[in-house]
PDB file of N, CA, C and O in Angstrom:
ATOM      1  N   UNK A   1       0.835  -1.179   0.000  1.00  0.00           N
ATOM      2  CA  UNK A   1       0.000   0.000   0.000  1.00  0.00           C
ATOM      3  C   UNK A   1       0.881   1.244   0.000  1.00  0.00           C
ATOM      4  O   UNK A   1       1.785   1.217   0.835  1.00  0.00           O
ATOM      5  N   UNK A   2       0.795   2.394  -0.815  1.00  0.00           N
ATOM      6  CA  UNK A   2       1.332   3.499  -0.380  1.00  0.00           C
ATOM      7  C   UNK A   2       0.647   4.946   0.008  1.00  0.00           C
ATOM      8  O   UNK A   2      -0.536   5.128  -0.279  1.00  0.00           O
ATOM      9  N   UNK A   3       1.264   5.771   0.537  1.00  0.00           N
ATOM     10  CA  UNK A   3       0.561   6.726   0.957  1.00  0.00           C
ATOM     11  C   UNK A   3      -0.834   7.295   0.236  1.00  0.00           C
ATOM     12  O   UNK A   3      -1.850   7.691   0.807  1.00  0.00           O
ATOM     13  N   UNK A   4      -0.570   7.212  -1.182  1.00  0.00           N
ATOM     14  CA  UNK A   4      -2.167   8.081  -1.750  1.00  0.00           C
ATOM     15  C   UNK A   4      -2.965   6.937  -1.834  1.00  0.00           C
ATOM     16  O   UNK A   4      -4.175   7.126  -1.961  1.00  0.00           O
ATOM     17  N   UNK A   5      -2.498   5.657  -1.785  1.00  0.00           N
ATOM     18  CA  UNK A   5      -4.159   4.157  -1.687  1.00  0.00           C
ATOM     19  C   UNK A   5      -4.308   4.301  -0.168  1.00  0.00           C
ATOM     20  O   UNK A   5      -5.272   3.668   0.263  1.00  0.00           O
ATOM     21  N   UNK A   6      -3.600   4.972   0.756  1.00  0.00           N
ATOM     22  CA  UNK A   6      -3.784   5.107   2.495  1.00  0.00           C
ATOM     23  C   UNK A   6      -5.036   6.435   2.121  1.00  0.00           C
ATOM     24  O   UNK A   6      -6.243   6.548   2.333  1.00  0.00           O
ATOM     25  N   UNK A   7      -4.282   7.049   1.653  1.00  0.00           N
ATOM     26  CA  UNK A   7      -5.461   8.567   1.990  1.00  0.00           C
ATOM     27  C   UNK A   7      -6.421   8.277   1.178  1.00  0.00           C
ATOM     28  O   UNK A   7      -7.546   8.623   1.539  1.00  0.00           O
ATOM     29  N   UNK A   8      -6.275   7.560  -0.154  1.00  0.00           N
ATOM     30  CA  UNK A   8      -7.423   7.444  -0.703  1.00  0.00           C
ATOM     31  C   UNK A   8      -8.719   6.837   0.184  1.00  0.00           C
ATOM     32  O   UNK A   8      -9.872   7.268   0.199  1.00  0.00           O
ATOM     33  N   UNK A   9      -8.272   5.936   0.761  1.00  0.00           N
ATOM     34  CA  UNK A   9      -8.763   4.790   1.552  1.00  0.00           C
ATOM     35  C   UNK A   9      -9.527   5.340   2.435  1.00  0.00           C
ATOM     36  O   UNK A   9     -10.425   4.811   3.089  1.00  0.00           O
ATOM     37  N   UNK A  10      -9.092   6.612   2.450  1.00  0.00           N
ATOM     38  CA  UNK A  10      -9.448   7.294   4.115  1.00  0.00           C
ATOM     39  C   UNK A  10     -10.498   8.245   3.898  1.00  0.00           C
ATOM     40  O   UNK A  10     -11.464   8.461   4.629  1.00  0.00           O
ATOM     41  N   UNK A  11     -10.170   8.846   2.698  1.00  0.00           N
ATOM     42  CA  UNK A  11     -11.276   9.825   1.902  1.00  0.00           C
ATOM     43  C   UNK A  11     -12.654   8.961   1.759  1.00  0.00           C
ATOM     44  O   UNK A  11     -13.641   9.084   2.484  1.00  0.00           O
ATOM     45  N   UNK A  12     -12.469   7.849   0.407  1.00  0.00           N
ATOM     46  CA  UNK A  12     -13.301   7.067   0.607  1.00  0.00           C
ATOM     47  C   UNK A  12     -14.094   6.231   1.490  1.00  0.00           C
ATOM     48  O   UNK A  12     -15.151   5.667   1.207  1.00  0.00           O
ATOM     49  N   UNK A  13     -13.427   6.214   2.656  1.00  0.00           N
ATOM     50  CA  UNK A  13     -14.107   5.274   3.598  1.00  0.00           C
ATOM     51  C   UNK A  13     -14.542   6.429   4.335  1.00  0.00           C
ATOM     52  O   UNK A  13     -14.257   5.870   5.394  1.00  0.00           O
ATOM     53  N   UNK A  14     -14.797   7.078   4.556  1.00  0.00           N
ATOM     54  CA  UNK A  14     -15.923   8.321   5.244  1.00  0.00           C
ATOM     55  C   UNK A  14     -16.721   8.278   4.158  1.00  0.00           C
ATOM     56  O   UNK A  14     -17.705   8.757   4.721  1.00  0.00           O
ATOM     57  N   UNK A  15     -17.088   8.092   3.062  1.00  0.00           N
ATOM     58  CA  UNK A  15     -18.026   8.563   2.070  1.00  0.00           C
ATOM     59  C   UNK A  15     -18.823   6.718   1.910  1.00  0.00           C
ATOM     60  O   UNK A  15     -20.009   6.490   1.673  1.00  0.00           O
ATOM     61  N   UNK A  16     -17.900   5.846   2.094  1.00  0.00           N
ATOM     62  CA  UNK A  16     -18.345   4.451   2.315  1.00  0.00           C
ATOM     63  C   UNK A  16     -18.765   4.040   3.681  1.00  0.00           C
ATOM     64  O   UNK A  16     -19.554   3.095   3.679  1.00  0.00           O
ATOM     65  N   UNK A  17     -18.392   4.573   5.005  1.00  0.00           N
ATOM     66  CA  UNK A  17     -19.026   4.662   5.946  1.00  0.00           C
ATOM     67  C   UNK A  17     -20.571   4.886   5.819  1.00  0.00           C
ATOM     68  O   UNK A  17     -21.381   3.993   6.066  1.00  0.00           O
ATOM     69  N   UNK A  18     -20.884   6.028   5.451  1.00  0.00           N
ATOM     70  CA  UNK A  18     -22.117   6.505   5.321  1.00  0.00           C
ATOM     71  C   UNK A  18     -23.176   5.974   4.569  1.00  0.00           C
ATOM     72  O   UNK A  18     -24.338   6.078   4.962  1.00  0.00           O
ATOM     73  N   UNK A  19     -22.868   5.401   3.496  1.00  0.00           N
ATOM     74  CA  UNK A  19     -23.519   4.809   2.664  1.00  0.00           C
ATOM     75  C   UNK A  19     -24.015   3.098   2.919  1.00  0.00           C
ATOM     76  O   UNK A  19     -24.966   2.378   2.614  1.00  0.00           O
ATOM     77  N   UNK A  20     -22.718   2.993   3.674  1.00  0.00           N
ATOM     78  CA  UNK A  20     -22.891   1.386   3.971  1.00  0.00           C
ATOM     79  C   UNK A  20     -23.981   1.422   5.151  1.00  0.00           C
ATOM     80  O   UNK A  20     -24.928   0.636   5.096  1.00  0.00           O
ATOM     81  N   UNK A  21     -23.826   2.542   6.468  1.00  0.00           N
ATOM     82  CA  UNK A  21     -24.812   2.625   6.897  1.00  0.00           C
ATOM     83  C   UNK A  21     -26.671   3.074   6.363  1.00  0.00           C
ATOM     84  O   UNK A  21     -27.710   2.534   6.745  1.00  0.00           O
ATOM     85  N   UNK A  22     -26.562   3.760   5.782  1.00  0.00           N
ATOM     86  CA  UNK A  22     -27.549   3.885   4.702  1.00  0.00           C
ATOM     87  C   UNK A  22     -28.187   2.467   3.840  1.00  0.00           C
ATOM     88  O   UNK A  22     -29.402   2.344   3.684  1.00  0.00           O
ATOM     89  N   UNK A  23     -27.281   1.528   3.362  1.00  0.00           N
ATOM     90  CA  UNK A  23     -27.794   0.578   3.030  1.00  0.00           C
ATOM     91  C   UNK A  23     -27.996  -0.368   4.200  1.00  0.00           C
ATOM     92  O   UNK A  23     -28.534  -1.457   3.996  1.00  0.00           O
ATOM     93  N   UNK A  24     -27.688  -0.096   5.134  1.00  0.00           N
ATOM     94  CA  UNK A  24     -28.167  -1.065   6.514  1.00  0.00           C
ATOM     95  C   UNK A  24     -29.397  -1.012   7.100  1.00  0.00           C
ATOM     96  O   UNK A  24     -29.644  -0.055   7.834  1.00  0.00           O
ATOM     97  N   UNK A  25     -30.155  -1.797   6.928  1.00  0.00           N
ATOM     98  CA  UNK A  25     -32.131  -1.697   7.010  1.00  0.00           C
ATOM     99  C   UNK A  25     -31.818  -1.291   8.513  1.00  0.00           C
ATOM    100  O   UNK A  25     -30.712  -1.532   8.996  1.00  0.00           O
ATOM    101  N   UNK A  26     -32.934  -0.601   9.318  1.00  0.00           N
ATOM    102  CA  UNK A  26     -33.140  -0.328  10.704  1.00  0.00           C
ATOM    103  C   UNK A  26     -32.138   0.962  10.876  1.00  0.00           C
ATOM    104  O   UNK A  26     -31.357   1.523  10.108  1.00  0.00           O
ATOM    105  N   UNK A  27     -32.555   1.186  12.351  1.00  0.00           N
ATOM    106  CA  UNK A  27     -31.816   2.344  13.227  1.00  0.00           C
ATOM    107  C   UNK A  27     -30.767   1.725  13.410  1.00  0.00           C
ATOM    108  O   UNK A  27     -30.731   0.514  13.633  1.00  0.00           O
ATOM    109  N   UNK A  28     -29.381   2.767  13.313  1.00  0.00           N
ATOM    110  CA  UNK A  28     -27.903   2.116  14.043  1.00  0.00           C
ATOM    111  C   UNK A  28     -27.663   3.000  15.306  1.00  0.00           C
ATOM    112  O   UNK A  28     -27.387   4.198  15.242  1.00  0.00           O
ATOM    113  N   UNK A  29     -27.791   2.313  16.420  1.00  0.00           N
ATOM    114  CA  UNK A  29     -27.666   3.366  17.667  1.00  0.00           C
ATOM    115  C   UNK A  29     -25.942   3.680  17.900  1.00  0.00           C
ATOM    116  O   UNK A  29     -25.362   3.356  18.937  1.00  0.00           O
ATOM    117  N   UNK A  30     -25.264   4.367  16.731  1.00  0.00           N
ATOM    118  CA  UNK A  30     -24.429   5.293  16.868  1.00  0.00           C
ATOM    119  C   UNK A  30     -24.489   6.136  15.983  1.00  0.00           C
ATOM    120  O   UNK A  30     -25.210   6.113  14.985  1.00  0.00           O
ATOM    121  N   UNK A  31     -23.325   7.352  16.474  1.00  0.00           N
ATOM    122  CA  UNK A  31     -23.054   8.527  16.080  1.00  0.00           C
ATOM    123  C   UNK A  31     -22.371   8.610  14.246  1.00  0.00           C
ATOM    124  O   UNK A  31     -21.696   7.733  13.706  1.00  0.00           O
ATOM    125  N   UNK A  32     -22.663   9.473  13.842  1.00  0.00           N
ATOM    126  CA  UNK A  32     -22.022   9.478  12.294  1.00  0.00           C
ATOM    127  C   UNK A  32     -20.422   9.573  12.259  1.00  0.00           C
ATOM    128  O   UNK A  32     -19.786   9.207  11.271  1.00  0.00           O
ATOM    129  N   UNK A  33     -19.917  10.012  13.230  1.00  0.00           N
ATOM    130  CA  UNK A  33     -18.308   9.724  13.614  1.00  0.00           C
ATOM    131  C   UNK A  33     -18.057   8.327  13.827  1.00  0.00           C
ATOM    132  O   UNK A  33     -17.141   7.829  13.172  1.00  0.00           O
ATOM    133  N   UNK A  34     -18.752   7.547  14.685  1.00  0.00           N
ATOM    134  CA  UNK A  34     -18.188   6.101  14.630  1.00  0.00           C
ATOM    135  C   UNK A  34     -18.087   5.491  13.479  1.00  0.00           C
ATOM    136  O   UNK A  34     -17.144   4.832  13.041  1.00  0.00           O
ATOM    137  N   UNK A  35     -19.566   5.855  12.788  1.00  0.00           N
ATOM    138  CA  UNK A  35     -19.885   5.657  11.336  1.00  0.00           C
ATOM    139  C   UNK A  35     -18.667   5.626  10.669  1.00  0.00           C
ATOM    140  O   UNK A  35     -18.061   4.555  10.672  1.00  0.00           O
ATOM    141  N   UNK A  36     -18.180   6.595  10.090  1.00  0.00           N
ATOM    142  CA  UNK A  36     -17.082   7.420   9.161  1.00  0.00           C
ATOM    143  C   UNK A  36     -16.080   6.788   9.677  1.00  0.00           C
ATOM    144  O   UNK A  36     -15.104   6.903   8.936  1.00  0.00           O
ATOM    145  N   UNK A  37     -15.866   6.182  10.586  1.00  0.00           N
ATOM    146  CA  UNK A  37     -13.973   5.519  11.469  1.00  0.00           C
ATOM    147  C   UNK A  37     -14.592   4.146  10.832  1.00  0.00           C
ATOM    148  O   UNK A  37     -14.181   4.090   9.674  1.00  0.00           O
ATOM    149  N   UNK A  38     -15.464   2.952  11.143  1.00  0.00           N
ATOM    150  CA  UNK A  38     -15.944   1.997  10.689  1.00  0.00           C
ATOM    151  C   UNK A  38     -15.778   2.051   8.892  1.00  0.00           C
ATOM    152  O   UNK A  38     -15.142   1.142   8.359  1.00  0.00           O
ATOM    153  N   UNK A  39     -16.361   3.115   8.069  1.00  0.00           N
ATOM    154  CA  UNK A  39     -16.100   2.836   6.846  1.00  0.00           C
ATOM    155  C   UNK A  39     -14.630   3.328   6.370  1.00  0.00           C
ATOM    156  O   UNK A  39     -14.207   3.162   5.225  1.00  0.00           O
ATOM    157  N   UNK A  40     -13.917   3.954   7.414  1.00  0.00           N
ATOM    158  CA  UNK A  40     -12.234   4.012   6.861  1.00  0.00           C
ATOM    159  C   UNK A  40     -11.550   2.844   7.228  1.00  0.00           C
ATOM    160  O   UNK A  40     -10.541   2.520   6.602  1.00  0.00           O
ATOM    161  N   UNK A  41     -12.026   2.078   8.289  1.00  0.00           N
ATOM    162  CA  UNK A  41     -11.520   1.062   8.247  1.00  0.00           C
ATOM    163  C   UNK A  41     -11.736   0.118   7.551  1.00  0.00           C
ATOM    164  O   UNK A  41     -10.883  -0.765   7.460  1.00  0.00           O
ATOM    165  N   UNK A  42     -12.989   0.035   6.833  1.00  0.00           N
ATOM    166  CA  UNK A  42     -13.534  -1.152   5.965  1.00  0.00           C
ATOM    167  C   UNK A  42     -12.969  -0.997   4.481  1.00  0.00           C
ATOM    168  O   UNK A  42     -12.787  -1.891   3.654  1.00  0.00           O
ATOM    169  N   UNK A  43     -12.688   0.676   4.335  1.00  0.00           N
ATOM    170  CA  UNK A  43     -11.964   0.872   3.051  1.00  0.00           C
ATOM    171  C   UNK A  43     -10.513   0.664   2.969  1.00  0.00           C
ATOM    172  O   UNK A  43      -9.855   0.615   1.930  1.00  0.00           O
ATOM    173  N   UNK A  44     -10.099   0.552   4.133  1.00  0.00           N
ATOM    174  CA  UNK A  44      -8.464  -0.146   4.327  1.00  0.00           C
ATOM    175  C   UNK A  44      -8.299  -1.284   4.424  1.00  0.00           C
ATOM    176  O   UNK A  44      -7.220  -1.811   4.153  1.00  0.00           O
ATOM    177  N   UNK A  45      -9.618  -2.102   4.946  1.00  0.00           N
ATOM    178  CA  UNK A  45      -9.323  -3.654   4.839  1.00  0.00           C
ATOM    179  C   UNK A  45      -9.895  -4.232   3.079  1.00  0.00           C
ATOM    180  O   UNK A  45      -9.655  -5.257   2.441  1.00  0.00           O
ATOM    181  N   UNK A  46     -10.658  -3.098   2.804  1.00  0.00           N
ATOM    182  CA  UNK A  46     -11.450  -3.450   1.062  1.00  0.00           C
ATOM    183  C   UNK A  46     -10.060  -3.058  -0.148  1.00  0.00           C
ATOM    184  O   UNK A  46      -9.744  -3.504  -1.251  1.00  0.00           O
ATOM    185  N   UNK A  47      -9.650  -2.268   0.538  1.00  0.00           N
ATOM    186  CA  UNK A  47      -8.350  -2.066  -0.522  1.00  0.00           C
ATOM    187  C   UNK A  47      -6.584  -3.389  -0.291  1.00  0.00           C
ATOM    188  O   UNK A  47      -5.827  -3.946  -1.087  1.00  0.00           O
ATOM    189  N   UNK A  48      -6.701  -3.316   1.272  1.00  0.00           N
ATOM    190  CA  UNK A  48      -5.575  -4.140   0.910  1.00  0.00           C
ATOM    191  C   UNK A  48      -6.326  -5.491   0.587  1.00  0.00           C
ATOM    192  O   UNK A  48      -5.407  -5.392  -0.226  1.00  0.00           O
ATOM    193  N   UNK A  49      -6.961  -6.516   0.406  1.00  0.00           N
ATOM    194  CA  UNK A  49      -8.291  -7.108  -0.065  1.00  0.00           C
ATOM    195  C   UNK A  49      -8.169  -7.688  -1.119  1.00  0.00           C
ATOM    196  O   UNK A  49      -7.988  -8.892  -1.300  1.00  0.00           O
ATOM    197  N   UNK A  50      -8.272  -6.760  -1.960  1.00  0.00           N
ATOM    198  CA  UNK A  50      -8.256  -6.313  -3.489  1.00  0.00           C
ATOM    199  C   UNK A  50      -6.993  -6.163  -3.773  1.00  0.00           C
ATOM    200  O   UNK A  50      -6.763  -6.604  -4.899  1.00  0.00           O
ATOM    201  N   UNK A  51      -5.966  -5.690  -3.196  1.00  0.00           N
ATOM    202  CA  UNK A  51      -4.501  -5.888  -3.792  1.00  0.00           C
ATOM    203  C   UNK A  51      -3.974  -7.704  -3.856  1.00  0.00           C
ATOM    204  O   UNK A  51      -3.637  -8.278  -4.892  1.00  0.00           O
ATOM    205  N   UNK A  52      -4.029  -8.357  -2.420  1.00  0.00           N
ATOM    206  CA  UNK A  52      -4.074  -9.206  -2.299  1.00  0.00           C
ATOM    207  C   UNK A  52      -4.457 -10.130  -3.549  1.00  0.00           C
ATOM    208  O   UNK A  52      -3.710 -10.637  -4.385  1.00  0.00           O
ATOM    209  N   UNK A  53      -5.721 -10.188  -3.433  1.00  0.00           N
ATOM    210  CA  UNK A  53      -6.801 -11.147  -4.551  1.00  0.00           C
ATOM    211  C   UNK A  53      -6.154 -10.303  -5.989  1.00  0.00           C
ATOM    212  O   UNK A  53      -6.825 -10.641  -6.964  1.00  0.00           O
ATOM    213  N   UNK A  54      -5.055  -9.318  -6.364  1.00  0.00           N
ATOM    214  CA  UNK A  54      -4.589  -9.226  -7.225  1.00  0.00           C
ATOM    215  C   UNK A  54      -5.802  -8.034  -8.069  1.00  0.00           C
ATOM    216  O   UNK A  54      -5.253  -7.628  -9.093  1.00  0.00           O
ATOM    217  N   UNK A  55      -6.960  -7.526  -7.938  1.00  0.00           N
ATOM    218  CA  UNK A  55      -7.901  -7.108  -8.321  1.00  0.00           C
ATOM    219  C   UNK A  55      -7.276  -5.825  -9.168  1.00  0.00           C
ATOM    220  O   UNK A  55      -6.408  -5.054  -8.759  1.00  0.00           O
ATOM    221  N   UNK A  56      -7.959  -5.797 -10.482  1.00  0.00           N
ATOM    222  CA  UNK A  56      -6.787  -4.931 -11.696  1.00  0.00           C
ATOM    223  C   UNK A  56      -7.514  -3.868 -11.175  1.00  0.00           C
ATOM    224  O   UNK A  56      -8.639  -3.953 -10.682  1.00  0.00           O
ATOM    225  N   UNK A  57      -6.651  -2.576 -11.333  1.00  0.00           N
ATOM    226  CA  UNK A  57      -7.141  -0.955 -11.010  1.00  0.00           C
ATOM    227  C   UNK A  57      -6.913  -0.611 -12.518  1.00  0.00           C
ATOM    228  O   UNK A  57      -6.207  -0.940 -13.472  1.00  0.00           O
ATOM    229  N   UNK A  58      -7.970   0.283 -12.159  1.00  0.00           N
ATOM    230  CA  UNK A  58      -7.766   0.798 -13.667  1.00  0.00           C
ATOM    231  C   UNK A  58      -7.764   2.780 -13.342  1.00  0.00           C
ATOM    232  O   UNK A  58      -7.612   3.029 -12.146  1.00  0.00           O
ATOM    233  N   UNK A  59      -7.869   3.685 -13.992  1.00  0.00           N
ATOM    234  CA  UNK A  59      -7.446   4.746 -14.381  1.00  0.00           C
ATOM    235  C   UNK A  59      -8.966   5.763 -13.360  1.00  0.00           C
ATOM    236  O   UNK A  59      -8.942   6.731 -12.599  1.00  0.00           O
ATOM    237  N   UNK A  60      -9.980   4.961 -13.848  1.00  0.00           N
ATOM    238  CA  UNK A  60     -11.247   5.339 -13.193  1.00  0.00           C
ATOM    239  C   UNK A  60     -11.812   4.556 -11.652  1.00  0.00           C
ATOM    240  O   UNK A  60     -10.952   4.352 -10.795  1.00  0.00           O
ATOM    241  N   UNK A  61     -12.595   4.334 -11.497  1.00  0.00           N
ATOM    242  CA  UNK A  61     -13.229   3.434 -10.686  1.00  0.00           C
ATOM    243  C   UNK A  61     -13.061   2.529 -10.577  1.00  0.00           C
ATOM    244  O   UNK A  61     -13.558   1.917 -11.522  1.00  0.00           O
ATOM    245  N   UNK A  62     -12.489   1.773  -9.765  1.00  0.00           N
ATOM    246  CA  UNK A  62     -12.447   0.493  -9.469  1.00  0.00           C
ATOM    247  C   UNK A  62     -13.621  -0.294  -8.799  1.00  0.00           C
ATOM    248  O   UNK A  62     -13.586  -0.659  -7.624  1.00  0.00           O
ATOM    249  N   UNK A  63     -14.740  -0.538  -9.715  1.00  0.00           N
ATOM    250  CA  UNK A  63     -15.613  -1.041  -9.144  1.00  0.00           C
ATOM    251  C   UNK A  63     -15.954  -1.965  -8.070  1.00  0.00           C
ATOM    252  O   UNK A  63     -16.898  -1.975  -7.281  1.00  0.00           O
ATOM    253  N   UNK A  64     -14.639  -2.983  -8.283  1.00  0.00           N
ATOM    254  CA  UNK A  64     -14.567  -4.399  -7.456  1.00  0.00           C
ATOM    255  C   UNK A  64     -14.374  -4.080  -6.203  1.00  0.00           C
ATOM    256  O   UNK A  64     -15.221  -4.354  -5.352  1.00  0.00           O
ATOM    257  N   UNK A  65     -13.006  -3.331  -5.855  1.00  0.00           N
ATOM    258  CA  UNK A  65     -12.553  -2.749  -4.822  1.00  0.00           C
ATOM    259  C   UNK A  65     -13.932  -1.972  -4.056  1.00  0.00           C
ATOM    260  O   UNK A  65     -14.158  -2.289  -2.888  1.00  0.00           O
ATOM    261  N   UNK A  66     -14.773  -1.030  -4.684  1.00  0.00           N
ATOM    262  CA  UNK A  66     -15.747  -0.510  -3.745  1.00  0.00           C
ATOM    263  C   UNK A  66     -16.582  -0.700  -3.083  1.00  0.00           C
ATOM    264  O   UNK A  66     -17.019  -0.311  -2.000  1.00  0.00           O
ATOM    265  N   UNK A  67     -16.952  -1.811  -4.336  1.00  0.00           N
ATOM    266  CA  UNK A  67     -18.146  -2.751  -3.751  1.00  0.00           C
ATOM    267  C   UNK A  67     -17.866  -4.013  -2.609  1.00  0.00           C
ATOM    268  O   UNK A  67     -18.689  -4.510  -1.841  1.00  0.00           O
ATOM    269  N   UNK A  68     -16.323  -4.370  -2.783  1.00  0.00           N
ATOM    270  CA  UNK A  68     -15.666  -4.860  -1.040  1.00  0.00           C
ATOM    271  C   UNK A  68     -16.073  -3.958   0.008  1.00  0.00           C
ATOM    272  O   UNK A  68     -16.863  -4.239   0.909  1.00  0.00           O
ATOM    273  N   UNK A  69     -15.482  -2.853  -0.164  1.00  0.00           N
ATOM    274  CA  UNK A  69     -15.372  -1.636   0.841  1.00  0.00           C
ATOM    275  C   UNK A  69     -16.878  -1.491   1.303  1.00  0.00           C
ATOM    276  O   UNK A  69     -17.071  -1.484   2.519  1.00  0.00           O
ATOM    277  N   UNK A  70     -17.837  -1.389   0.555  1.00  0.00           N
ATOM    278  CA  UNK A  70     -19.378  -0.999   0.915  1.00  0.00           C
ATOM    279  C   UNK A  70     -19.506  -1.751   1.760  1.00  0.00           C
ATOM    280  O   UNK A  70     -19.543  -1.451   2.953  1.00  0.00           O
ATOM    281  N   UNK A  71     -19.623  -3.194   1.166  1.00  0.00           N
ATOM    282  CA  UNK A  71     -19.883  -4.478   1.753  1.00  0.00           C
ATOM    283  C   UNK A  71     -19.035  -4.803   3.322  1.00  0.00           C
ATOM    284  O   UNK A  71     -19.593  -5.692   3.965  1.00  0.00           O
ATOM    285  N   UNK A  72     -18.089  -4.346   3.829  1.00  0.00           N
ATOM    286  CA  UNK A  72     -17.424  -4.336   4.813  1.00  0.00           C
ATOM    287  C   UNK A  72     -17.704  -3.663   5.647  1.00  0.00           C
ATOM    288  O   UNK A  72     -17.859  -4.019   6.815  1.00  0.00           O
ATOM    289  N   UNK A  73     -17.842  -2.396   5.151  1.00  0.00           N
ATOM    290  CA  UNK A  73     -19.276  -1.093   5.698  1.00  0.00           C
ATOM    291  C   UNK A  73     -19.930  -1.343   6.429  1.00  0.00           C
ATOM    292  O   UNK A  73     -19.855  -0.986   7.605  1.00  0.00           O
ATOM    293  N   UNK A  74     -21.005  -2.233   5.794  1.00  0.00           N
ATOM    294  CA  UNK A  74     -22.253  -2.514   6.119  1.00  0.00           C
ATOM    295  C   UNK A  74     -21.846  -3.608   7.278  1.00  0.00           C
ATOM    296  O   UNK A  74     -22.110  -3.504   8.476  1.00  0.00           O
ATOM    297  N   UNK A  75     -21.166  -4.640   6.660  1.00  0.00           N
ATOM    298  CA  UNK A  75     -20.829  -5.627   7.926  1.00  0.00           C
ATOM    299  C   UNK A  75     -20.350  -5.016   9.030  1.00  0.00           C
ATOM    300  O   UNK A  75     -20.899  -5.401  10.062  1.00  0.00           O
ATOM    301  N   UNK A  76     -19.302  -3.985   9.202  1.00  0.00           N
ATOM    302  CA  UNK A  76     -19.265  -3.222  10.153  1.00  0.00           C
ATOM    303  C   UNK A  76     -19.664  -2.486  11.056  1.00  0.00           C
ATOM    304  O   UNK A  76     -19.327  -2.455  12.240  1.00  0.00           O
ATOM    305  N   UNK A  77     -20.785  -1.555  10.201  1.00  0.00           N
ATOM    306  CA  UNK A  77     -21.759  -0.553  11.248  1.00  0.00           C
ATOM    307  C   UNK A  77     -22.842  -1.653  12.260  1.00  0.00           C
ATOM    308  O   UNK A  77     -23.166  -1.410  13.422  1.00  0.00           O
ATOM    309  N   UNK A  78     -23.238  -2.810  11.500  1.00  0.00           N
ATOM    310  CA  UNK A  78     -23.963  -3.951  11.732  1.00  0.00           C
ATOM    311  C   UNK A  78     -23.386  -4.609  13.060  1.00  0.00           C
ATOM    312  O   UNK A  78     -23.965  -4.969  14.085  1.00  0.00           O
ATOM    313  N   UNK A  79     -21.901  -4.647  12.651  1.00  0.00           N
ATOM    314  CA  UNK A  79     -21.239  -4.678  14.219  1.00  0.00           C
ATOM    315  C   UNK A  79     -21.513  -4.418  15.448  1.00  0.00           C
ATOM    316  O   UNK A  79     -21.993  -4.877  16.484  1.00  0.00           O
ATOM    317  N   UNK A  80     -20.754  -2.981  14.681  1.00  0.00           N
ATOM    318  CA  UNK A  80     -20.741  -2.018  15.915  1.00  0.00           C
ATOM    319  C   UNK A  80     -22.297  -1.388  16.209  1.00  0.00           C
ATOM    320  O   UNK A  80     -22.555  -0.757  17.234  1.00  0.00           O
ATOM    321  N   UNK A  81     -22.902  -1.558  15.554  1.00  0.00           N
ATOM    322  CA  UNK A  81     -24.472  -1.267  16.496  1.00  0.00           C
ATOM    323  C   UNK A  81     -25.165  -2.480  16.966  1.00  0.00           C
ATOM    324  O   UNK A  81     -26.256  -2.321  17.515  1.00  0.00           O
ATOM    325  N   UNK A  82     -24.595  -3.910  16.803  1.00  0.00           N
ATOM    326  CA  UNK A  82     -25.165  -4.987  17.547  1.00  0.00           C
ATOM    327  C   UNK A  82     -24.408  -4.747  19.063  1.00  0.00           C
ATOM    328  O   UNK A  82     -25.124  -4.858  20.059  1.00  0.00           O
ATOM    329  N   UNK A  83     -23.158  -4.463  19.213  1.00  0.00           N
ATOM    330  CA  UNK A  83     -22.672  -4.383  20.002  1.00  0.00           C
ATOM    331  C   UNK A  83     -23.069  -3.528  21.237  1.00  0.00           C
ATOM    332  O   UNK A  83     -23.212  -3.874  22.410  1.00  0.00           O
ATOM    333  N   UNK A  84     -23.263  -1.804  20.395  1.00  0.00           N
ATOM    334  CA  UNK A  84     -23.782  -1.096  21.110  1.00  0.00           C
ATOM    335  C   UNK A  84     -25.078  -1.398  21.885  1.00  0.00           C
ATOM    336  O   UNK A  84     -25.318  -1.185  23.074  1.00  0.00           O
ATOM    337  N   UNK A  85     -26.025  -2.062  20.724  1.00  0.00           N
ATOM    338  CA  UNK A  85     -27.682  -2.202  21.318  1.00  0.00           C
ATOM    339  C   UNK A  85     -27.218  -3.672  22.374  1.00  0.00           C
ATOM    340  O   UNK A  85     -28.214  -4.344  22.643  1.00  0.00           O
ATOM    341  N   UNK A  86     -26.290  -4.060  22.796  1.00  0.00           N
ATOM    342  CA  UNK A  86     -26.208  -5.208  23.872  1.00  0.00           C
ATOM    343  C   UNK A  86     -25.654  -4.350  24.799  1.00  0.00           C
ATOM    344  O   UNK A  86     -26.150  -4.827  25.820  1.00  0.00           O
ATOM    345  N   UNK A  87     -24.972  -3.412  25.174  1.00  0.00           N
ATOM    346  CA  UNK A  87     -24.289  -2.513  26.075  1.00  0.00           C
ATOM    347  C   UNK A  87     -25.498  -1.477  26.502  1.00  0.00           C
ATOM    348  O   UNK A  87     -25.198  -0.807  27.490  1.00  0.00           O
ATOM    349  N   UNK A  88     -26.792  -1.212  25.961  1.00  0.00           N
ATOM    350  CA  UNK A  88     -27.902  -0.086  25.936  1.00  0.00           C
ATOM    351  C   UNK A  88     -28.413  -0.593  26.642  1.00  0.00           C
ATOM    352  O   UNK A  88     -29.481  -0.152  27.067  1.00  0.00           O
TER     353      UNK A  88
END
């Protein structure tokens, strides 16, 4: 990984945070900051992921790669608000 697939990762995963929560049916009893840390992390585990599994980048969008990242998202906020609603 190098520094601009790190920041990319980081940009994107606040913008994949949100969305992944968004595609998550029901209330998530946290804050949109936990949110946004959950999808930077899911976009750092969706990108190194995709390097791994060799996944080709191309010039534009890397579709494959995002749709990991979403998908990790979602498994994530899903997490961390099962977690929370057992601690409530």
């Amino acid at each position: 990984m190098t520094i601009a697939s790190i920041l990319g990762a980081i940009v994107i995963g606040a913008i994949v945070g949100a969305v992944g929560r968004l595609l998550l049916p029901g209330r998530q009893p946290i804050g949109w900051i936990l949110t946004i840390v959950v999808g930077i992390v899911a976009a750092l585990i969706g990108t190194a992921i995709a390097q791994v599994l060799n996944v080709a980048t191309t010039d534009g969008i890397d579709w494959i790669e995002l749709v990991m990242q979403v998908v990790l998202a979602i498994v994530g906020v899903g997490l961390v608000a099962g977690l929370r609603r057992s601690r409530v």
